[in-house]
LOLO-403081 format. One record per atom (N, C-alpha, C): residue in one letter; residue number from 1; y, x, z negated; atom name. Coordinates in pm, 1 decimal. Layout:
<pt><type>A</type><seq>NUM</seq><py>Y</py><px>X</px><pz>Z</pz><atom>CA</atom></pt>
...
***
This chain:
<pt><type>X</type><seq>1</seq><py>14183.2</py><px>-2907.2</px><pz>10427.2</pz><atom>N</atom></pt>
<pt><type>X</type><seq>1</seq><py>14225.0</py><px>-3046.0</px><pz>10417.1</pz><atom>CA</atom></pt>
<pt><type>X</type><seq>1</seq><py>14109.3</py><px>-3128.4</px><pz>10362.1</pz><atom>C</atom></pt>
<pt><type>X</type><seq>2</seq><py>14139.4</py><px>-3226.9</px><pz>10276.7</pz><atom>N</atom></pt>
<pt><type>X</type><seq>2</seq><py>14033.2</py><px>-3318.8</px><pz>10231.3</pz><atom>CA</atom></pt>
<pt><type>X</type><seq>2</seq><py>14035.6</py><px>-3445.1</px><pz>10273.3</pz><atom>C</atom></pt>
<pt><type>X</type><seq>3</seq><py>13855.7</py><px>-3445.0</px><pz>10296.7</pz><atom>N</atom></pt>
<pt><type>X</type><seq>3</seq><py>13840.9</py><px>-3576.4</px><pz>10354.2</pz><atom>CA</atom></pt>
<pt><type>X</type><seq>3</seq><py>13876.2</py><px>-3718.0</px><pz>10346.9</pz><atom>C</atom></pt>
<pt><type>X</type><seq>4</seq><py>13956.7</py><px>-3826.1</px><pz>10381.7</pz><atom>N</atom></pt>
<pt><type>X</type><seq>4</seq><py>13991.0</py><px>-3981.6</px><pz>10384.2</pz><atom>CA</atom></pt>
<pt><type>X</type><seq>4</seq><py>13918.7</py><px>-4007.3</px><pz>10321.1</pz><atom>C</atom></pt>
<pt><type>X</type><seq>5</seq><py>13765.6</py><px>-3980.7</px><pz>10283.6</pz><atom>N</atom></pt>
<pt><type>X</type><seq>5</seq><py>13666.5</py><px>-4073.9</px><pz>10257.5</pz><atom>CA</atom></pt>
<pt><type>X</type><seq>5</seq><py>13550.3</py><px>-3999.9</px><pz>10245.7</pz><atom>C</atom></pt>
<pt><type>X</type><seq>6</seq><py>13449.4</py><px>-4049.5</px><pz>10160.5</pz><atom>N</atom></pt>
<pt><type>X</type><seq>6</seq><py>13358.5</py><px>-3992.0</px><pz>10115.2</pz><atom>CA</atom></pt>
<pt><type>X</type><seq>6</seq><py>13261.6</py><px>-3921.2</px><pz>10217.7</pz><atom>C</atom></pt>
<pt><type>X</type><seq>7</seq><py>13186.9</py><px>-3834.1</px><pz>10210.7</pz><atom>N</atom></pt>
<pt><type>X</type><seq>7</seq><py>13017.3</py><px>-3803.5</px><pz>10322.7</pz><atom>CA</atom></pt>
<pt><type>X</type><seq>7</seq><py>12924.0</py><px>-3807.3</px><pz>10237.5</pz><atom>C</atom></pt>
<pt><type>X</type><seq>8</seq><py>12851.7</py><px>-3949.2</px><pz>10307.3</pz><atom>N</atom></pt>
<pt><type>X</type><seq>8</seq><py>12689.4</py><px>-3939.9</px><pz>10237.9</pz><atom>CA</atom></pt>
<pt><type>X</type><seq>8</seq><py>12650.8</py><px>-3828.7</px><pz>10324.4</pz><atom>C</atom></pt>
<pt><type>X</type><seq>9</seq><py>12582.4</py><px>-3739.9</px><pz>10194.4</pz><atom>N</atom></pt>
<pt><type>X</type><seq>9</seq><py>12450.0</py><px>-3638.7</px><pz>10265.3</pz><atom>CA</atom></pt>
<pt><type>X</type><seq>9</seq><py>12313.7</py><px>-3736.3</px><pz>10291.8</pz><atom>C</atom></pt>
<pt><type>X</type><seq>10</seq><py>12227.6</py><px>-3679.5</px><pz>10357.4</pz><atom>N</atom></pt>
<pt><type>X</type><seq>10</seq><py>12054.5</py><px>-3709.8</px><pz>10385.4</pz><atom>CA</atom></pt>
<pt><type>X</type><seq>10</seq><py>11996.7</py><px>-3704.7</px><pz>10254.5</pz><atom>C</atom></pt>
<pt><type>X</type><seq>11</seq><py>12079.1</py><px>-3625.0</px><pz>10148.7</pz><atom>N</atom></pt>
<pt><type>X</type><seq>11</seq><py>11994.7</py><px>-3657.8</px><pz>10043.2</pz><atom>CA</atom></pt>
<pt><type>X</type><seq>11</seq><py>12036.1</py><px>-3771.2</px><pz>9931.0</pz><atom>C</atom></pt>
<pt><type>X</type><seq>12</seq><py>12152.6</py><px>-3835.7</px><pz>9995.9</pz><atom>N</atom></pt>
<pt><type>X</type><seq>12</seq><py>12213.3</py><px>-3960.2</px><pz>9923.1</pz><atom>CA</atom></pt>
<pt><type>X</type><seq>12</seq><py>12267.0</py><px>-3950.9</px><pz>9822.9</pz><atom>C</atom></pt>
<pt><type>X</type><seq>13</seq><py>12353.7</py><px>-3824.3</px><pz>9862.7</pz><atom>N</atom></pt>
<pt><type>X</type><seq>13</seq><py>12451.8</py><px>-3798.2</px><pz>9741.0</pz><atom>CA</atom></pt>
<pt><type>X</type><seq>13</seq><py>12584.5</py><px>-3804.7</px><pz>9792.7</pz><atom>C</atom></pt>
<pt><type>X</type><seq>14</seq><py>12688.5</py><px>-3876.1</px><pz>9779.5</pz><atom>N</atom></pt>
<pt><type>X</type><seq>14</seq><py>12848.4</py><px>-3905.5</px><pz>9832.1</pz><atom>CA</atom></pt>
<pt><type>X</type><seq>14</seq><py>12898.2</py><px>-3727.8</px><pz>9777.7</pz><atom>C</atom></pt>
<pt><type>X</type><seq>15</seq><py>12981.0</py><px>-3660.2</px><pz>9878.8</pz><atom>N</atom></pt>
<pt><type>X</type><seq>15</seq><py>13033.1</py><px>-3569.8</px><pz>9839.6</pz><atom>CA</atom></pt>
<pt><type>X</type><seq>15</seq><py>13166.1</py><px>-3577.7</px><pz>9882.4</pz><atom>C</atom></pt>
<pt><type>X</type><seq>16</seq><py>13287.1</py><px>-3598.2</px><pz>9754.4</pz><atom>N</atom></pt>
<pt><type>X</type><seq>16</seq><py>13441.7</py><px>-3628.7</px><pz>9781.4</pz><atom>CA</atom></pt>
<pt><type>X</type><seq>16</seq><py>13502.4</py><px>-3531.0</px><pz>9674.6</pz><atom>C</atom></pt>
<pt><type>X</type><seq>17</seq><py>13612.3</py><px>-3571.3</px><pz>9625.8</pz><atom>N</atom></pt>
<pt><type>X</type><seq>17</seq><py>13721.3</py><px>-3509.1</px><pz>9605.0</pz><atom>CA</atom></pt>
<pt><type>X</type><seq>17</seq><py>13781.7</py><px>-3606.8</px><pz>9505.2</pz><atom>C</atom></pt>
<pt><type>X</type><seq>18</seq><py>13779.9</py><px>-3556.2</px><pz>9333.7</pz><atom>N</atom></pt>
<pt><type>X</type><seq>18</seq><py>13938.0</py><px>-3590.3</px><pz>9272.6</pz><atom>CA</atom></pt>
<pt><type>X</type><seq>18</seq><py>14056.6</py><px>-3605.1</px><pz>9323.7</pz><atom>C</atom></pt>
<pt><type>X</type><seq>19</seq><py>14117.1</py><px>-3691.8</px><pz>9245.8</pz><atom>N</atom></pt>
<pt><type>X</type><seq>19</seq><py>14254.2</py><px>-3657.8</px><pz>9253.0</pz><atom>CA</atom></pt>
<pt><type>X</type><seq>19</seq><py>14332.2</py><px>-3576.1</px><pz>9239.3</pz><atom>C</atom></pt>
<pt><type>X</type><seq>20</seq><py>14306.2</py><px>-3494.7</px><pz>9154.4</pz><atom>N</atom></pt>
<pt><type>X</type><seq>20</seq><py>14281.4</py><px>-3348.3</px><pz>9127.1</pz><atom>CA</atom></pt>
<pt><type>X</type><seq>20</seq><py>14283.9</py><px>-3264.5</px><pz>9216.1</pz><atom>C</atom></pt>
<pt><type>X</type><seq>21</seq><py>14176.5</py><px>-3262.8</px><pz>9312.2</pz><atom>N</atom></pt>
<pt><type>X</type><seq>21</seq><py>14130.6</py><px>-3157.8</px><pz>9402.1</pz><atom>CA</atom></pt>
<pt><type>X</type><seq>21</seq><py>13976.6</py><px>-3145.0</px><pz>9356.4</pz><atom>C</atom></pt>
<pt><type>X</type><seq>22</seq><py>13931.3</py><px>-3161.2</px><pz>9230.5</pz><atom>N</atom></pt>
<pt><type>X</type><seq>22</seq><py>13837.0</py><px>-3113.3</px><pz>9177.8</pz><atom>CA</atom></pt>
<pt><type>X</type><seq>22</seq><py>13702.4</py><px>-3148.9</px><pz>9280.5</pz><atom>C</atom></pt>
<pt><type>X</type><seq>23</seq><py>13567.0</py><px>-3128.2</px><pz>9343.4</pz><atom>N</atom></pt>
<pt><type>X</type><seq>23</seq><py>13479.0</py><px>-3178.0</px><pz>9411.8</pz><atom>CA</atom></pt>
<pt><type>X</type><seq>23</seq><py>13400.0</py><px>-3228.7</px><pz>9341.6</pz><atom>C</atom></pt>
<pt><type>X</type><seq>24</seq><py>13340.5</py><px>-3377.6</px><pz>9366.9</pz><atom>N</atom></pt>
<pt><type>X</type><seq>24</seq><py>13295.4</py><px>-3426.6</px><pz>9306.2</pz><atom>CA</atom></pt>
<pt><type>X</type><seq>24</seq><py>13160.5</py><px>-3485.0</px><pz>9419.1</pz><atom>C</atom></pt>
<pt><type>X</type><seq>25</seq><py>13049.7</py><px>-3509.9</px><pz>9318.2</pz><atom>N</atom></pt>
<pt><type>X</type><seq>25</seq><py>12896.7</py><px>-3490.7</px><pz>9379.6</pz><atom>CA</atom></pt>
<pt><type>X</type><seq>25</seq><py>12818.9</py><px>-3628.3</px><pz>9317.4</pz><atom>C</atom></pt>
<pt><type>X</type><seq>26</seq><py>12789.8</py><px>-3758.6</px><pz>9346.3</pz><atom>N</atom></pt>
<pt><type>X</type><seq>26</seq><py>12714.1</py><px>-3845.2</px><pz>9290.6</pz><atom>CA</atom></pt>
<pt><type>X</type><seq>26</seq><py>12637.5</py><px>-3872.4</px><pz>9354.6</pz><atom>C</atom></pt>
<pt><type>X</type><seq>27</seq><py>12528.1</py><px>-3993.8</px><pz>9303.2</pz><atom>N</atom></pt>
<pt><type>X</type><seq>27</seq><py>12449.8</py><px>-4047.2</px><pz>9385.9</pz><atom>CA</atom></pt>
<pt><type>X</type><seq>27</seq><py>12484.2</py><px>-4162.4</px><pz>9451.7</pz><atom>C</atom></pt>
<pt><type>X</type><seq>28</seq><py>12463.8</py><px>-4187.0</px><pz>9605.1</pz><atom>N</atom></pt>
<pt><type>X</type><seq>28</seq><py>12514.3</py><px>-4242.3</px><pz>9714.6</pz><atom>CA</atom></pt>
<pt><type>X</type><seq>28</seq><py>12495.6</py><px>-4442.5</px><pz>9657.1</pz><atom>C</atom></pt>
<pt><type>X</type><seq>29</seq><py>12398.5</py><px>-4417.1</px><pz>9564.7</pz><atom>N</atom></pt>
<pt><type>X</type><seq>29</seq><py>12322.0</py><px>-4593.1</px><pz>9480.1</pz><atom>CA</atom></pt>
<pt><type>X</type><seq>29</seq><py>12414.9</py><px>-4641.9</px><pz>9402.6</pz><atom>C</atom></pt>
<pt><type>X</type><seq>30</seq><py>12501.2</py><px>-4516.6</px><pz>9350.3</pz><atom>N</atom></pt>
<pt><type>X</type><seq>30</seq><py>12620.4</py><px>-4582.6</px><pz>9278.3</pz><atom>CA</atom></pt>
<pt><type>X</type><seq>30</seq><py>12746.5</py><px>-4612.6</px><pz>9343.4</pz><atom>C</atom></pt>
<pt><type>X</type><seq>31</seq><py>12736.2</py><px>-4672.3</px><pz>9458.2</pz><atom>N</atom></pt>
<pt><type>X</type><seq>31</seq><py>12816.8</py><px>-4758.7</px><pz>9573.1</pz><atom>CA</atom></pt>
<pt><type>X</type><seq>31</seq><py>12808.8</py><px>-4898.1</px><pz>9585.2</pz><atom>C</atom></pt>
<pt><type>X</type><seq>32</seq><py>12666.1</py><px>-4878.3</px><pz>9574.9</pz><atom>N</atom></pt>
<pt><type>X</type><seq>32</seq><py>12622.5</py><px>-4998.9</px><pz>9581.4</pz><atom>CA</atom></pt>
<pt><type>X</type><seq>32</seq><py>12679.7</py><px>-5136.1</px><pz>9480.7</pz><atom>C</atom></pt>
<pt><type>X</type><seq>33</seq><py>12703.9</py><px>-5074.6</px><pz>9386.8</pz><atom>N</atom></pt>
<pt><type>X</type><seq>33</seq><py>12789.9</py><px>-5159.2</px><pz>9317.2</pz><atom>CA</atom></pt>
<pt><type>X</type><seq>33</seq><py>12948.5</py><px>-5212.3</px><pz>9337.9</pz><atom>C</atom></pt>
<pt><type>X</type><seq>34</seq><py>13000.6</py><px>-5152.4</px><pz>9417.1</pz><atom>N</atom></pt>
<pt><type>X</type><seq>34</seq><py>13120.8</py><px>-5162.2</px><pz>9466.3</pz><atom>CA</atom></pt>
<pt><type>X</type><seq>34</seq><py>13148.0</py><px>-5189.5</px><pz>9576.2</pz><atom>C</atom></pt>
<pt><type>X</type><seq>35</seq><py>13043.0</py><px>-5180.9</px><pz>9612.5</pz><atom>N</atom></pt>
<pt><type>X</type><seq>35</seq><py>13063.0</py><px>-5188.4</px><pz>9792.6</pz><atom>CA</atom></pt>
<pt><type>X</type><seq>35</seq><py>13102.9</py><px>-5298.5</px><pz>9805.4</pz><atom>C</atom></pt>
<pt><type>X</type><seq>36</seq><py>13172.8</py><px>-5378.4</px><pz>9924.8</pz><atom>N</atom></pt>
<pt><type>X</type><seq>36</seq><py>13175.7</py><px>-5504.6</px><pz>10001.0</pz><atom>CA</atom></pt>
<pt><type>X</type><seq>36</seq><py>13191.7</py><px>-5491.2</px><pz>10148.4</pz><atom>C</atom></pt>
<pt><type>X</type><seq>37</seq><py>13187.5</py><px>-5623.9</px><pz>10187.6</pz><atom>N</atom></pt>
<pt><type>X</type><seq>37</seq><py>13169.3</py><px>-5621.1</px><pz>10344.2</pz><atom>CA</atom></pt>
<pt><type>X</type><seq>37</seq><py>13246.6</py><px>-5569.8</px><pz>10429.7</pz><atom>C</atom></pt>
<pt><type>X</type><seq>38</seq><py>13376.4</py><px>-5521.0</px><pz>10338.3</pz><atom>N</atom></pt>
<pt><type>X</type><seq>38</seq><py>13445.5</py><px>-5417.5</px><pz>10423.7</pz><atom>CA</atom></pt>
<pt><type>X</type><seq>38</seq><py>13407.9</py><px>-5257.5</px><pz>10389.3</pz><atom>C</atom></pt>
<pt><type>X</type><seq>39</seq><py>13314.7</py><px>-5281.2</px><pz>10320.3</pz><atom>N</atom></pt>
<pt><type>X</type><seq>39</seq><py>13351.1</py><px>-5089.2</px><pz>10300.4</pz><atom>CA</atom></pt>
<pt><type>X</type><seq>39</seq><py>13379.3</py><px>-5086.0</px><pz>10147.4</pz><atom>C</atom></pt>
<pt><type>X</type><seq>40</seq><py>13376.1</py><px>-4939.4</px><pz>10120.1</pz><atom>N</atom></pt>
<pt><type>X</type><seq>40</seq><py>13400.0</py><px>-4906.0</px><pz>9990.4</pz><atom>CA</atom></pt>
<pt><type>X</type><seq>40</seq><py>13557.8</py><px>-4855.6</px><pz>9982.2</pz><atom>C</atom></pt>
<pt><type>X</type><seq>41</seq><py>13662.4</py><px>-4948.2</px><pz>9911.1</pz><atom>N</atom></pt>
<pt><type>X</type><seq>41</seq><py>13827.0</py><px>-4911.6</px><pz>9912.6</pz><atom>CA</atom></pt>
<pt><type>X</type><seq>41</seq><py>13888.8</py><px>-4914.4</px><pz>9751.6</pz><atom>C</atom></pt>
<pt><type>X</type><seq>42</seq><py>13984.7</py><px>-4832.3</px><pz>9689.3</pz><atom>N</atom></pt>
<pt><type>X</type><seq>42</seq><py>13979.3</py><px>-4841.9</px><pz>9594.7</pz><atom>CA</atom></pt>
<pt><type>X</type><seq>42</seq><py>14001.5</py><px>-4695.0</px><pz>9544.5</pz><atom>C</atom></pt>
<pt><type>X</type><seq>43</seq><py>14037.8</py><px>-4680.4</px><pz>9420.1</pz><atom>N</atom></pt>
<pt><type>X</type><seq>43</seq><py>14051.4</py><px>-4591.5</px><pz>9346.0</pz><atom>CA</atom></pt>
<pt><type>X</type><seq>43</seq><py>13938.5</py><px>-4634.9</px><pz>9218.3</pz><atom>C</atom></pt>
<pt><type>X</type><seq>44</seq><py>13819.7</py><px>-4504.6</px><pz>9184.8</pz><atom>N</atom></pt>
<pt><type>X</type><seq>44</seq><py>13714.5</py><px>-4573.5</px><pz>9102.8</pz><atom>CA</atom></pt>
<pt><type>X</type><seq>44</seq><py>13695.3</py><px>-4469.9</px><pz>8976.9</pz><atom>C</atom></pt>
<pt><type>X</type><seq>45</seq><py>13660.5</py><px>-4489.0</px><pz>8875.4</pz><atom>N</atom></pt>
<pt><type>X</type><seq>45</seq><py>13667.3</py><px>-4420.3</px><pz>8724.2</pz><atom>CA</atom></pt>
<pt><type>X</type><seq>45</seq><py>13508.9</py><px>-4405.0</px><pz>8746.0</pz><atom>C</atom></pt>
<pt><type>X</type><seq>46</seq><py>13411.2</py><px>-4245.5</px><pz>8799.9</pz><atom>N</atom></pt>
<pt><type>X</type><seq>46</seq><py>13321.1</py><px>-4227.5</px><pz>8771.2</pz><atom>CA</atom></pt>
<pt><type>X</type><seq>46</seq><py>13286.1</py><px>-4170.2</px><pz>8636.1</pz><atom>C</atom></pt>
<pt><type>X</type><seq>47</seq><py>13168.7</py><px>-4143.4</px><pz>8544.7</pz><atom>N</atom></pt>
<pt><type>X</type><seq>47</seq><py>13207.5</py><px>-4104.9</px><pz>8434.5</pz><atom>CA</atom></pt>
<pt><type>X</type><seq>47</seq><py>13051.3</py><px>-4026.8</px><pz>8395.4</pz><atom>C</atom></pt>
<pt><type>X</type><seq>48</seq><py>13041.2</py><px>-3884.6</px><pz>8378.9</pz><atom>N</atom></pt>
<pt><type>X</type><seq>48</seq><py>12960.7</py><px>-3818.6</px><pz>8387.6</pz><atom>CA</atom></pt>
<pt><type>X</type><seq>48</seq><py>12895.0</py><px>-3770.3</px><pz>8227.5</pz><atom>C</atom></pt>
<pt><type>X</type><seq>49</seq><py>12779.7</py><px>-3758.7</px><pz>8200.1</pz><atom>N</atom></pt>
<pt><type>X</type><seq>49</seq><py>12718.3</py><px>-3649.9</px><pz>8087.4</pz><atom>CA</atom></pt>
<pt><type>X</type><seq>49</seq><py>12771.1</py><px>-3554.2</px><pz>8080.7</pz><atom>C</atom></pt>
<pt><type>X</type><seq>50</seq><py>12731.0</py><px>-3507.6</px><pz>7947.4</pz><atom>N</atom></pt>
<pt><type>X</type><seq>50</seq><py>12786.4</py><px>-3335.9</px><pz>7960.6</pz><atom>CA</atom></pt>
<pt><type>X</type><seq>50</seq><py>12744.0</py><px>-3239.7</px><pz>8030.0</pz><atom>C</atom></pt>
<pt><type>X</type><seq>51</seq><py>12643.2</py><px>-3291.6</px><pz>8084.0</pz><atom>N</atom></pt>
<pt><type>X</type><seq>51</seq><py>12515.9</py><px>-3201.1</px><pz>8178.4</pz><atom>CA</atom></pt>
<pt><type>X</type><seq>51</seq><py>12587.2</py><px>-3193.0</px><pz>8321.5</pz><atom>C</atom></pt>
<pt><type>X</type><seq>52</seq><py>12666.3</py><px>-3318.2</px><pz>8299.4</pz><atom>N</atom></pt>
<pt><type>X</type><seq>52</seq><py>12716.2</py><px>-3327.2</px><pz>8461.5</pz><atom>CA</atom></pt>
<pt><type>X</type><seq>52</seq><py>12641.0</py><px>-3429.5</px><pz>8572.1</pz><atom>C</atom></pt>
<pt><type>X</type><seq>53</seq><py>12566.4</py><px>-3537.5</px><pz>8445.6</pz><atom>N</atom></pt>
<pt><type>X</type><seq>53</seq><py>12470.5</py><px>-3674.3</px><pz>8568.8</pz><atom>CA</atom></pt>
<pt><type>X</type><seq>53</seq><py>12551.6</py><px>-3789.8</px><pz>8532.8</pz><atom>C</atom></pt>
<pt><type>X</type><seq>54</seq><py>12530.5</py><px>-3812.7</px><pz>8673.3</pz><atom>N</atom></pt>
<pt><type>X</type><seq>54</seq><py>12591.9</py><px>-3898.6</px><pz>8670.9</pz><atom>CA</atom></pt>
<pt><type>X</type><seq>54</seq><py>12539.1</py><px>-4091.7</px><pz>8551.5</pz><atom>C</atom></pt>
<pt><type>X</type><seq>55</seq><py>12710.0</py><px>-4154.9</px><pz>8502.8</pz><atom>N</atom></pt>
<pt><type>X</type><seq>55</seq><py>12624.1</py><px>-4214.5</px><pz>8420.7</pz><atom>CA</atom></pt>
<pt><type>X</type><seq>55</seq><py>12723.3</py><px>-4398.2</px><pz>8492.8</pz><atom>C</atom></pt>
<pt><type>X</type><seq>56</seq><py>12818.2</py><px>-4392.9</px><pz>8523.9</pz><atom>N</atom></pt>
<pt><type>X</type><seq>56</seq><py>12871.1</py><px>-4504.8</px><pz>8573.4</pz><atom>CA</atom></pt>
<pt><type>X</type><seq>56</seq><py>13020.7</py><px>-4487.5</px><pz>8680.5</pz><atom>C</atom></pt>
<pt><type>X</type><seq>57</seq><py>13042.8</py><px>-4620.5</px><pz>8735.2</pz><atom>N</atom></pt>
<pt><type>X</type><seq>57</seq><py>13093.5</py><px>-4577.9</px><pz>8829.7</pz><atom>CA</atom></pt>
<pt><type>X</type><seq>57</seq><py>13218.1</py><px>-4726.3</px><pz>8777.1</pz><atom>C</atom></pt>
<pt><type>X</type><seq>58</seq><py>13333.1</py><px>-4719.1</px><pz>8753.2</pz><atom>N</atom></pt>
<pt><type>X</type><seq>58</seq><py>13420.3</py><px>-4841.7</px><pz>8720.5</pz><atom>CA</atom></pt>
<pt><type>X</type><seq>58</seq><py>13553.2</py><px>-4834.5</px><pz>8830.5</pz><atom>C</atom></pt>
<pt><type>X</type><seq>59</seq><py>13595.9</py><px>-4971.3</px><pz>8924.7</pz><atom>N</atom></pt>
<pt><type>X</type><seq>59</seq><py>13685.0</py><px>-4977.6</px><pz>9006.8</pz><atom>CA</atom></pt>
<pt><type>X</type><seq>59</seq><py>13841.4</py><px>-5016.0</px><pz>8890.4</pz><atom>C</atom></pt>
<pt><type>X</type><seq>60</seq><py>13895.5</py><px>-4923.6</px><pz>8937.7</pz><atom>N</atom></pt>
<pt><type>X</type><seq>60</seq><py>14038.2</py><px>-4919.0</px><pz>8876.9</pz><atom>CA</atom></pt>
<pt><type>X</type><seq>60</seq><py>14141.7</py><px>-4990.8</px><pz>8973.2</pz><atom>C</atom></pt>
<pt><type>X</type><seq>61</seq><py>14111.9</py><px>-4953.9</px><pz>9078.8</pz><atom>N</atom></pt>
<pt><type>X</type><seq>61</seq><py>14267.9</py><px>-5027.8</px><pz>9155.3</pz><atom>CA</atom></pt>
<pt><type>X</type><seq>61</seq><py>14184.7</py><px>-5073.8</px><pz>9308.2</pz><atom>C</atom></pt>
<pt><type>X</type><seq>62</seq><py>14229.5</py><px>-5158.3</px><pz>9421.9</pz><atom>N</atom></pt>
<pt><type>X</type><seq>62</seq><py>14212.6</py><px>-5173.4</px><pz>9502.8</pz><atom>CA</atom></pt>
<pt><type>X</type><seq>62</seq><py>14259.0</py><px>-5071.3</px><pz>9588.9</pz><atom>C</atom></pt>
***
């Protein structure tokens, strides 16, 4: 079963889940932009290198 909601690791990387299923791995700083005083809610368009680093993080829906 997959998690409601993201887990920051200790090393401040959010580890969640596509829509997809696919697992997905960023850094925990690119929240920070989205965040508000309730929490982070929303469906969000992260968007990666070819390498696989992370490069932006865009809110699509509430």
């Amino acid at each position: 079963m997959l998690p409601a909601w993201p887990i920051t690791r200790p090393s401040g990387q959010v580890h969640t889940h596509s829509l997809d299923g696919r697992k997905v791995i960023f850094p925990a700083e690119a929240l920070r932009r989205v965040v508000t005083r309730d929490g982070v809610h929303g469906r969000f368009r992260l968007t990666f290198t070819d390498a696989g680093r992370f490069i932006a993080i865009q809110r699509l829906s509430r």
